[in-house]
C-alpha positions as CSV (number, residue, x, y, z in Angstrom):
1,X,0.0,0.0,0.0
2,X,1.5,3.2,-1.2
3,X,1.5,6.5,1.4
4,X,-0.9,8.6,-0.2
5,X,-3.2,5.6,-0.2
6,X,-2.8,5.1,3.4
7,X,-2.6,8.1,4.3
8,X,-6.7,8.4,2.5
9,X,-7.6,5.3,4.7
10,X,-6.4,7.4,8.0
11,X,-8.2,10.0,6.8
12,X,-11.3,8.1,5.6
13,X,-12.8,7.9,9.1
14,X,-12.6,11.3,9.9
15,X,-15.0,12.4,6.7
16,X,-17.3,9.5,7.2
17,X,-18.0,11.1,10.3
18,X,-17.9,14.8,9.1
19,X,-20.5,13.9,6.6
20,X,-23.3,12.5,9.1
21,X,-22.8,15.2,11.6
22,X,-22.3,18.1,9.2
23,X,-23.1,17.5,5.5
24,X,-26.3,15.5,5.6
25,X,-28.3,17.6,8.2
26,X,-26.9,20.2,5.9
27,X,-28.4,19.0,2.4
28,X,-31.7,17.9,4.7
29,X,-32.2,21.1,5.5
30,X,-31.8,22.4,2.0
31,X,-34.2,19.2,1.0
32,X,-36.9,21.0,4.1
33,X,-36.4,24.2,3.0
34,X,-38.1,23.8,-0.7
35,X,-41.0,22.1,0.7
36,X,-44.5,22.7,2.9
37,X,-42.8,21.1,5.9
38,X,-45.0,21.2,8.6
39,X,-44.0,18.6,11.0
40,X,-48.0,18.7,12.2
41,X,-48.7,17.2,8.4
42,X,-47.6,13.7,7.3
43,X,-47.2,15.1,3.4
44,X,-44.4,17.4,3.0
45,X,-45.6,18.7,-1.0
46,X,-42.3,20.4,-2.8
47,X,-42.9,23.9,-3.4
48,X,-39.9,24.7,-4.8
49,X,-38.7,28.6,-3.5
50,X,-42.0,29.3,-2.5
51,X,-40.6,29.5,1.1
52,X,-37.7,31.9,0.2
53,X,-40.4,34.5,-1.1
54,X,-43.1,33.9,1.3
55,X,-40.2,34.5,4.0
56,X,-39.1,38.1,2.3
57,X,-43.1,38.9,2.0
58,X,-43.5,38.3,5.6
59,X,-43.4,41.5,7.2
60,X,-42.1,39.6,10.8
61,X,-38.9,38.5,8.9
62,X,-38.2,41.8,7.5
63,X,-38.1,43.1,11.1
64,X,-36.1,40.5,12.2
65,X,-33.8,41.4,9.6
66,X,-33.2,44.9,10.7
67,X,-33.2,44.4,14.2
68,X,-30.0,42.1,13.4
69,X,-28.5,44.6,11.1
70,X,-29.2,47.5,13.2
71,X,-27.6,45.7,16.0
72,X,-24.6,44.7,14.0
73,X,-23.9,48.1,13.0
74,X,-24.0,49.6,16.5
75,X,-22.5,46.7,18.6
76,X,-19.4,47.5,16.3
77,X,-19.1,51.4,16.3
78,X,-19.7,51.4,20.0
79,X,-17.8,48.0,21.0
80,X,-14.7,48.8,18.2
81,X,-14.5,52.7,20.2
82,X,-15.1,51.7,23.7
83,X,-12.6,48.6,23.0
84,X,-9.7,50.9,21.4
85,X,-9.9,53.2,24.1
86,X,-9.6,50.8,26.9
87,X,-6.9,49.5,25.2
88,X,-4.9,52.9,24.7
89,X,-5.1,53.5,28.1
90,X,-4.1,49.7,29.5
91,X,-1.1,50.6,27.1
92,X,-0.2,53.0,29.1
93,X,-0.5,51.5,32.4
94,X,1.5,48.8,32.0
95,X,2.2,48.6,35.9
96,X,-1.7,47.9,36.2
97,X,-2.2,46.1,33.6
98,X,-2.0,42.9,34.6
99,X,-4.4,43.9,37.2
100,X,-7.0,45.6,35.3
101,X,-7.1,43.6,31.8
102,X,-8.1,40.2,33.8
103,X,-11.1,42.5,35.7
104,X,-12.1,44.0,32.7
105,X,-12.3,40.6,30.9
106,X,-15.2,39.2,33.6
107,X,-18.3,40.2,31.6
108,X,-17.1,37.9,28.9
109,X,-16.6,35.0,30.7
110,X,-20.2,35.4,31.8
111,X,-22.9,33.0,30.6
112,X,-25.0,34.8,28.1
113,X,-28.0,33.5,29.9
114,X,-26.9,34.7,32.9
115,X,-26.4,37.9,31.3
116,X,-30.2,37.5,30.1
117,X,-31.4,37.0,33.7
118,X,-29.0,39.5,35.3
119,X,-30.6,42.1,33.1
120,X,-34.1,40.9,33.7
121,X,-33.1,42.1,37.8
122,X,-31.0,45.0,36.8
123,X,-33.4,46.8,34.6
124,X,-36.6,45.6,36.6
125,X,-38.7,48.2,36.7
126,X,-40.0,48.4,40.1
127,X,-37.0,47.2,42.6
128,X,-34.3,47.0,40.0
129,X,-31.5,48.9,41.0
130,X,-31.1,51.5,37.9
131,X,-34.7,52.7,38.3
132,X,-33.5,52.6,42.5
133,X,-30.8,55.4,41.6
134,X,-32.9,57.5,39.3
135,X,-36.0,57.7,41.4
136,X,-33.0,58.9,44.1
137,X,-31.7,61.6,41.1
138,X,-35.9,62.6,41.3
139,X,-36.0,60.6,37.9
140,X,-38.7,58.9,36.8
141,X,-38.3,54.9,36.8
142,X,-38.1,53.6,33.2
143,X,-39.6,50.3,31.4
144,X,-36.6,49.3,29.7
145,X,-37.3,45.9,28.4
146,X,-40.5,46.4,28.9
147,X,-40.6,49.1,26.5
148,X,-41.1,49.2,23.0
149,X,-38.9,51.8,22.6
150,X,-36.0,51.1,25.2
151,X,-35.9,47.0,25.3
152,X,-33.6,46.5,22.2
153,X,-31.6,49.6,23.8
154,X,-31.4,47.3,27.1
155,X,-30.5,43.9,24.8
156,X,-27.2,46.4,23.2
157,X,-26.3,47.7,26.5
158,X,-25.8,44.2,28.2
159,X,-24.2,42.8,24.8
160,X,-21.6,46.0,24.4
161,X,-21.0,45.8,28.4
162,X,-20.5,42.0,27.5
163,X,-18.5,41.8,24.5
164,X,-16.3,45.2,24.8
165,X,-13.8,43.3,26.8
166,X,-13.1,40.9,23.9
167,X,-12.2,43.5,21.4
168,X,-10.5,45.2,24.2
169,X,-8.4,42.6,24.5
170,X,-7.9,41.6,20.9
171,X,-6.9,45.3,20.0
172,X,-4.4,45.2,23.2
173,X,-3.1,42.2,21.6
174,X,-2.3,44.0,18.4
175,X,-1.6,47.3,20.0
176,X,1.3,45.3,21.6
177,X,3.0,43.3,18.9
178,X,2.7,46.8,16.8
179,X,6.6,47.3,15.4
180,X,8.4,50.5,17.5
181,X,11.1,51.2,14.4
182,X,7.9,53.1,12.7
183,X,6.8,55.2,15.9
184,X,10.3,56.2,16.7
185,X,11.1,57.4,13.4
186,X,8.0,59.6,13.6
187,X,9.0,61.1,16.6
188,X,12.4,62.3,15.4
189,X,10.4,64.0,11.9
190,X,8.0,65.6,15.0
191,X,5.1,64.1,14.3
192,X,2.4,64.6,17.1
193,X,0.2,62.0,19.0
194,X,-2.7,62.3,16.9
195,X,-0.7,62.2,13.8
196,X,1.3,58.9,15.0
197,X,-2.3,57.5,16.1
198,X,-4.1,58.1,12.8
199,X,-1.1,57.3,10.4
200,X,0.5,55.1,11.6
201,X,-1.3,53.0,14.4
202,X,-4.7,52.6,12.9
203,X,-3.5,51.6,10.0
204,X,-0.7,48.6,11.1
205,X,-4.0,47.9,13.3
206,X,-6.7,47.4,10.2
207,X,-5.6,43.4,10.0
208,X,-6.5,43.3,13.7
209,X,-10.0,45.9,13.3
210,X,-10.9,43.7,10.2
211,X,-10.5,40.6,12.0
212,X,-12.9,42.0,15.2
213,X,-15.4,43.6,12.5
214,X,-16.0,39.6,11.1
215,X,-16.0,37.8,14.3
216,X,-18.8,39.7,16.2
217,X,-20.6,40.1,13.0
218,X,-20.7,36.3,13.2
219,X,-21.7,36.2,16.7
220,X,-24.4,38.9,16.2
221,X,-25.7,37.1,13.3
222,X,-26.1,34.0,15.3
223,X,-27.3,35.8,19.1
224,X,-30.4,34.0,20.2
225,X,-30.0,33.7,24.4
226,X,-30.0,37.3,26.0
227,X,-33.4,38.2,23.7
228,X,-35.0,35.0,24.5
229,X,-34.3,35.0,28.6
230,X,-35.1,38.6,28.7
231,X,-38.1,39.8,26.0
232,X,-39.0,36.3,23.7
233,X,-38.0,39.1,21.0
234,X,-40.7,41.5,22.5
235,X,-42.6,44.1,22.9
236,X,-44.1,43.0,20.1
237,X,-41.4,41.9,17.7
238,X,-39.0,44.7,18.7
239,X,-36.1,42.3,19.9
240,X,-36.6,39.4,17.2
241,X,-33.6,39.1,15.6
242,X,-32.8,36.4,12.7
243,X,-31.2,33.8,15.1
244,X,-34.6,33.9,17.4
245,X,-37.0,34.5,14.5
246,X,-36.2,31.3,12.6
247,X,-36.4,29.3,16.0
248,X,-39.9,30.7,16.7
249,X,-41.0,29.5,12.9
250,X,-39.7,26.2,14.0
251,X,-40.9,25.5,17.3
252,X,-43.7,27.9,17.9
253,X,-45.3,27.9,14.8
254,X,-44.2,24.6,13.5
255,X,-43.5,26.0,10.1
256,X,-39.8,23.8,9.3
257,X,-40.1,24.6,5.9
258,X,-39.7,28.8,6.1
259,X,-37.6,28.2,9.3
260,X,-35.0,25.9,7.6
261,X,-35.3,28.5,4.2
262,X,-34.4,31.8,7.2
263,X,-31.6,29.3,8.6
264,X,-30.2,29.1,4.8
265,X,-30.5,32.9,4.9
266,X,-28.8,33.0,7.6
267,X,-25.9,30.8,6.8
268,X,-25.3,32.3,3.4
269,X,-23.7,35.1,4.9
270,X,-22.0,33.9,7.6
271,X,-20.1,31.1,5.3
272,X,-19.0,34.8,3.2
273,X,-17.8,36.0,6.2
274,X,-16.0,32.7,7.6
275,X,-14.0,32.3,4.1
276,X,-13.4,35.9,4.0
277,X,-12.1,35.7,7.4
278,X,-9.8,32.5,6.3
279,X,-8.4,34.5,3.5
280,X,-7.9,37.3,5.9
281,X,-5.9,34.9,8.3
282,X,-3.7,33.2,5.6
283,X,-2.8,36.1,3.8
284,X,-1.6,37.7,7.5
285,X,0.0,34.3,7.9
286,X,2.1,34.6,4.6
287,X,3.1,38.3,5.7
288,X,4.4,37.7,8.9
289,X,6.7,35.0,7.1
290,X,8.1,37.4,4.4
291,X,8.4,39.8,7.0
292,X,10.8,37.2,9.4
C-alpha cells in the first residue's frame, strides 16, 4: 500500500464522520427548506422557493432582519471605540495592567444566559437597582425591556458591556505586537500624538479591526440567548432578531419549511464571512513569514 493511499484510509474515518454530523443535516435542510414542511402534516408537498419568497413577503422576517442589522452596526461602532480606548489607556499603564485587563475581561466569561437574567433584575422596573438610583436623582423609573422603545436599547447595552472586553483585549493584543522602528522614526520628523495615532497605528492595526469587525458580526448574526431570557424578542417583535425568529418558525409555529429557508438565509452570509475571514488569516500568515 503506497503512502498517499494510506494516508486516505487514516483519513477516511474522519470524513465518514464529518458527513453524518455536518453535511447531511446540511443537504436535509436544504431538501426541508423547498418544501411545505409542517412537521403537524404527514405530506411534506415540494414547493420549490416558495418558502424563500413567502419568508421576504412576511413582514415579521423583515423586522427581524433589521433588528440584526441595526444591532450589528451599533454593537461595532460602539464595542470597536469603547474597545480601542480601553486599550490605549491599558497601554499606558502597563504597571496595572496585569491587574485591570483580567477585571475587565469578567463580563465575557459570563454566561450569556446569565447575562439575560441579570438584566431581567438589573433593569426591573419596580425594585431593579437602575430605576432605584434614578428615582433617588428625582427621575422617573423607566420600562426598559419592557418598552417598545427602550428593550432592544437594554439587549445592546448588556451585549456592548458584554463583549467590549473581547475586542478590548484583541486590539491590546495588536496594539502590543505593533513594530516600535515606525513610531520612533515619527518622533524624530516631530510628528504629534494624533498624527502617529491616525497614520500610523490605525493603520498597522486594520488586519487586527478587520478581524474584530468579522467575528462579532458572526456572533451577532447568530445571538439568540439574551433576547429569548429577557423579552422572547418583544414588545411585540422589537427584539426578534434572525437567530430567534427562525427558532420561533420552527418550534412555535411549526412552520420547518420557512424556518430551515431563514436558517439558509442566515448561513449564506455567515459562510461569506468565515471564508473571508480565512483569506484574511492566511494572507496575515504569509506576511508575517516574508516579513521574518
Amino acid at each position: 500500500m503506497t503512502v498517499r493511499k494510506r494516508a486516505l484510509l487514516l483519513v477516511l474515518p474522519t470524513v465518514i464522520v464529518l458527513a453524518s454530523i455536518v453535511i447531511f443535516p446540511m443537504i436535509f435542510s436544504l431538501s426541508v427548506s423547498v418544501r411545505a414542511y409542517d412537521i403537524r402534516i404527514p405530506e411534506h408537498p415540494f414547493i420549490g422557493i416558495g418558502n424563500w419568497i413567502n419568508l421576504f413577503k412576511n413582514p415579521d422576517f423583515l423586522n427581524a432582519l433589521s433588528v440584526t442589522v441595526t444591532m450589528i452596526v451599533t454593537e461595532l461602532l460602539l464595542e470597536l471605540s469603547l474597545g480601542l480606548v480601553l486599550a490605549l489607556l491599558l497601554l499606558q499603564l502597563p504597571f496595572f495592567r496585569g491587574i485591570l485587563q483580567p477585571i475587565l475581561l469578567i463580563p465575557m466569561m459570563v454566561m450569556p444566559v446569565v447575562v439575560g437574567y441579570m438584566g431581567r433584575l438589573i433593569f426591573e422596573v419596580r425594585s431593579g437597582p437602575i430605576n432605584y438610583f434614578l428615582n433617588l436623582l428625582g427621575m422617573e423609573g423607566l420600562q426598559w425591556h419592557a418598552s417598545p422603545d427602550l428593550a432592544l436599547i437594554t439587549i445592546l447595552i448588556l451585549r456592548i458591556w458584554r463583549w467590549t472586553p473581547f475586542v478590548m483585549a484583541t486590539l491590546l493584543a495588536g496594539l502590543l505586537s505593533l513594530p516600535q522602528e515606525p513610531y520612533q522614526s515619527a518622533q524624530v520628523d516631530g510628528a504629534n500624538t494624533w498624527q502617529i495615532f491616525t497614520k500610523l497605528t490605525l493603520p498597522m492595526l486594520k488586519p487586527i479591526i478587520t478581524l474584530v469587525v468579522v467575528m462579532r458580526t458572526l456572533e451577532v448574526l447568530q445571538t439568540f440567548d439574551i433576547m429569548y431570557v429577557l423579552t422572547m424578542g418583544g414588545p411585540g417583535s422589537r427584539t426578534t432578531t434572525l437567530s430567534l425568529y427562525t427558532y420561533l418558525l420552527g418550534f412555535r409555529y411549526w412552520d420547518i419549511g420557512q424556518a430551515a429557508a431563514a436558517a439558509w438565509f442566515i448561513m449564506i452570509p455567515l459562510s461569506i464571512l468565515v471564508t473571508f475571514f480565512v483569506k484574511l488569516m492566511q494572507n496575515e500568515g504569509g506576511e508575517i513569514e516574508k516579513a521574518k
